[in-house]
C-alpha positions as CSV (number, residue, x, y, z in Angstrom):
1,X,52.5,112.0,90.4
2,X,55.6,112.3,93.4
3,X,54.6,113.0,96.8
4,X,55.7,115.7,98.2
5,X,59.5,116.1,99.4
6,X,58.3,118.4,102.2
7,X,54.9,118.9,103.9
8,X,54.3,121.3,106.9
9,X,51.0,121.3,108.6
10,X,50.5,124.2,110.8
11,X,53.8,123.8,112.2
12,X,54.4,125.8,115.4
13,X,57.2,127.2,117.5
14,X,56.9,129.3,120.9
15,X,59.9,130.3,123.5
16,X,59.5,131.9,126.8
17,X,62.1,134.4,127.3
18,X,61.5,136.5,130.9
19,X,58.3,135.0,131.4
20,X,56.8,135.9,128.0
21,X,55.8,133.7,125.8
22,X,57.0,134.7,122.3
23,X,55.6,132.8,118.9
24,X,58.1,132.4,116.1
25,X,56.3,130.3,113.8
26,X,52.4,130.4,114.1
27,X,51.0,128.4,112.2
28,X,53.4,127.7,108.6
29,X,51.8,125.4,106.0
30,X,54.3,124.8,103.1
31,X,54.4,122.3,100.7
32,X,57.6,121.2,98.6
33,X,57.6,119.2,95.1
34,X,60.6,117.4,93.6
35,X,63.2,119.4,92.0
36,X,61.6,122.2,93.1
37,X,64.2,125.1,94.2
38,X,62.0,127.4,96.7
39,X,63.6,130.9,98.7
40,X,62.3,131.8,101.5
41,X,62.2,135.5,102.3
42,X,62.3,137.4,105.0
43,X,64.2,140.3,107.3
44,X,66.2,139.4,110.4
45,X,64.3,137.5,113.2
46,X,61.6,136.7,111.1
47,X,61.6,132.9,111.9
48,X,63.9,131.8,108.8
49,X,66.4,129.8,110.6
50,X,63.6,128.2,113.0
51,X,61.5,126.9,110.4
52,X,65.0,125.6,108.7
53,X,66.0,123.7,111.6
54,X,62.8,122.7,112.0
55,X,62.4,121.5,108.8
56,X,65.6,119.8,108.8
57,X,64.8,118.0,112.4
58,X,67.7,119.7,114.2
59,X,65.5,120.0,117.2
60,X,62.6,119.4,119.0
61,X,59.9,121.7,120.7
62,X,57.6,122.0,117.7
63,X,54.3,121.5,117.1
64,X,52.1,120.6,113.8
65,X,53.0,118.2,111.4
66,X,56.3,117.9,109.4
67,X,56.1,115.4,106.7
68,X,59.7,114.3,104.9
69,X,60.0,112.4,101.7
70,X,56.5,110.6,102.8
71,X,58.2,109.7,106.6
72,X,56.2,111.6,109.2
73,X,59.2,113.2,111.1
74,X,56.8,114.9,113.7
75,X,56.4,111.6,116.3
76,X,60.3,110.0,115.4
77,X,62.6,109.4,118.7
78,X,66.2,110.9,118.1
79,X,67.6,107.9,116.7
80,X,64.9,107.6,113.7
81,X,65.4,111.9,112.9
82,X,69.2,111.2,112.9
83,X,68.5,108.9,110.1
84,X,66.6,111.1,108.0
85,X,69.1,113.6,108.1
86,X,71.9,111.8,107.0
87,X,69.9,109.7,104.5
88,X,67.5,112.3,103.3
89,X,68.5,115.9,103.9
90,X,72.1,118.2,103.3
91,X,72.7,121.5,104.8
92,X,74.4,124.7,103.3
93,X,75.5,127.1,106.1
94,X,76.2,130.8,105.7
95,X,79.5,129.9,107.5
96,X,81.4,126.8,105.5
97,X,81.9,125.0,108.6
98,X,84.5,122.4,106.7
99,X,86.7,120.6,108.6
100,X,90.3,122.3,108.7
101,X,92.4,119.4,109.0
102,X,91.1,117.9,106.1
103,X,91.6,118.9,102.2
104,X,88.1,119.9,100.3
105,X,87.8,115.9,99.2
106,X,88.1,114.8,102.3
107,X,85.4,117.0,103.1
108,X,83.1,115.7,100.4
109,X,83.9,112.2,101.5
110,X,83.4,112.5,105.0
111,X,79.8,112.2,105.2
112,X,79.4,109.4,103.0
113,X,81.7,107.4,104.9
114,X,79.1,108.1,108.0
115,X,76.2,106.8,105.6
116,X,78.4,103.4,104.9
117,X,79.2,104.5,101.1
118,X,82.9,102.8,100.1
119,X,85.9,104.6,100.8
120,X,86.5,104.5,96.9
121,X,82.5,105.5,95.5
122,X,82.8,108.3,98.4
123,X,85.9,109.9,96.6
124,X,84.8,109.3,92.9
125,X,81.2,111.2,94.0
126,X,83.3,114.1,96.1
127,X,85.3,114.3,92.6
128,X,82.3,114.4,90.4
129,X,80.8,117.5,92.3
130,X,84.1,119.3,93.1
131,X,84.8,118.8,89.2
132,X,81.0,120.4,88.5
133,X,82.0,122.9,90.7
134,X,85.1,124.2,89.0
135,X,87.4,122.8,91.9
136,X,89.4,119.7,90.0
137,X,92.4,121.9,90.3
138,X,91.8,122.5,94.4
139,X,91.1,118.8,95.9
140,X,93.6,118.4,98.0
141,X,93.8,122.2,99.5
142,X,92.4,122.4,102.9
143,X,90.1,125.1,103.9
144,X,92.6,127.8,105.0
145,X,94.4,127.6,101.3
146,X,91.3,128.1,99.7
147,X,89.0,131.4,98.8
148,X,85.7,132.2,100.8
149,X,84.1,130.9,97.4
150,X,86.0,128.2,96.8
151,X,85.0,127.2,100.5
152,X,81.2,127.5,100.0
153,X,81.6,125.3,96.8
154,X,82.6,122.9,98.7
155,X,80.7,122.9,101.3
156,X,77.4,122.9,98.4
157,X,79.7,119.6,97.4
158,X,79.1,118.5,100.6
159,X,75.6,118.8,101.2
160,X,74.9,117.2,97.8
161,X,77.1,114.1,98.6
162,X,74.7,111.8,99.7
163,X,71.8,112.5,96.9
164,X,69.4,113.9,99.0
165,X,66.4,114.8,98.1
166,X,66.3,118.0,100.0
167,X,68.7,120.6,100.4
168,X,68.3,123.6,103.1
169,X,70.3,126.5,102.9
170,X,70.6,129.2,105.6
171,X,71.8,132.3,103.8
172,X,74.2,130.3,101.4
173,X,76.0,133.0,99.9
174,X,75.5,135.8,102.5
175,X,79.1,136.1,104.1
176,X,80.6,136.5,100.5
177,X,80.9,139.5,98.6
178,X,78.2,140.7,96.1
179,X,80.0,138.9,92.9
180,X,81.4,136.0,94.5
181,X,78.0,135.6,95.8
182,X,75.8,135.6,92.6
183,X,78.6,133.4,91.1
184,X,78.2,130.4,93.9
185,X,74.5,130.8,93.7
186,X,74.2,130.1,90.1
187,X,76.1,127.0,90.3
188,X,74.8,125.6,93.4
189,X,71.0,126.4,91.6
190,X,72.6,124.7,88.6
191,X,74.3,121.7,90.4
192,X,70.7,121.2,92.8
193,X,69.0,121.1,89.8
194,X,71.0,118.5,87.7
195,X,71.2,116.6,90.9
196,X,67.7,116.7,91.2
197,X,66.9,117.6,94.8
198,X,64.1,120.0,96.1
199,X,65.9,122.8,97.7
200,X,64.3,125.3,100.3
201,X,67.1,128.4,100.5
202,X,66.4,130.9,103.2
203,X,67.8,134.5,102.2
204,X,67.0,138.5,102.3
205,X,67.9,139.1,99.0
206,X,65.2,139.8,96.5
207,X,67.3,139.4,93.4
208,X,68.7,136.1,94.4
209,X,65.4,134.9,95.2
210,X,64.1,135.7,92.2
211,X,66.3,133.2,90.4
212,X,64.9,130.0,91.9
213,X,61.5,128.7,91.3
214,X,59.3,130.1,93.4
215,X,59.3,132.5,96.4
216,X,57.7,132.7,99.9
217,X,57.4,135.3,102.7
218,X,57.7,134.8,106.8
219,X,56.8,137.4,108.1
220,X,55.7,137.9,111.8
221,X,55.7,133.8,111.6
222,X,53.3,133.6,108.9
223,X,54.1,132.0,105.8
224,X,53.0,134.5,102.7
């Protein structure tokens, strides 16, 4: 049987804003398989976007255990988390974030290039998705000639470039309309799941949630 792509052991994370201390995550246990697509519910403030960075090592200042493709990520110096990022892990933004001055394969390609892939396998791979995607016809548009749909595709394109074996996904769809929305959902569920990655997709939106493979609730920093 595969070990686990992600396993949290009572991971913790505290602030102190005005001299009170104030718990976001107390305690969150979660465990995720291969392939397996996973939403993670909850309103506004409820911790979402904390336990996503903290899952996907974009900072420090947590305590428990968090346990990435079998590499414990909890004791790693900057350098080593860096690594596992770029080698392990893609992101999917509620904002795009694509770079402007370059057309939506350049986008796919850049970070490939970063993890030493070819110039030539980079833009083969950034065509494969982009093709999956529905974008053949779009590659060499940049950002501000394409749609706020087209830009999330390509920006799922982007995340997937390197194979990862987990995908995170902060409110994916949630600055597009409702359609445009359930549309780029569907095929980035479809495209994670021929890929073959574990995904864990943080969104307050029941019926979207329901589509992936298994649902869990934050709520007061709890895991449900």
């Amino acid at each position: 049987m595969s070990n686990p792509v992600v396993q949290l052991d009572q991971l913790t994370r505290s602030f102190e804003q005005g001299g009170v201390r104030i718990d976001v995550l107390r305690g969150v246990n979660l465990t995720i398989n291969p392939g397996e697509i996973v939403a993670l519910l909850g309103p506004s403030g409820s911790g979402k976007s904390t336990l996503l960075q903290a899952v996907g090592l974009l900072e420090g200042g947590f305590g428990g255990k968090i346990i990435i493709n079998g590499h414990d990520a909890s004791a790693m110096a900057s350098d080593e988390r860096t690594a596992m990022r770029r080698d392990h892990i893609g992101f999917v933004y509620q904002f795009h974030h694509l770079l402007p001055d370059f057309n939506a394969e350049e986008n796919v390609v850049m970070p490939q290039l970063v993890a030493d892939v070819s110039r030539g396998d980079a833009a083969d791979r950034a065509q494969e998705l982009l093709t999956a995607l529905g974008l053949s016809e779009r590659l060499d548009h940049k950002p501000s000639q394409l749609s706020g749909g087209e830009q999330q595709r390509v920006a799922v394109a982007r995340a997937l470039a390197n194979r990862p074996a987990l995908v995170l996904a902060d409110e994916p769809t949630g600055n597009l309309d409702e359609g445009t929305s359930e549309r780029v959902l569907d095929e980035f569920l479809r495209l994670v799941r021929e890929e073959g990655s574990a995904a864990l997709v943080a969104t307050h939106n029941e019926r979207l949630a329901a589509k992936m493979d298994r649902v869990v609730r934050l709520h007061e920093g709890i895991l449900e």
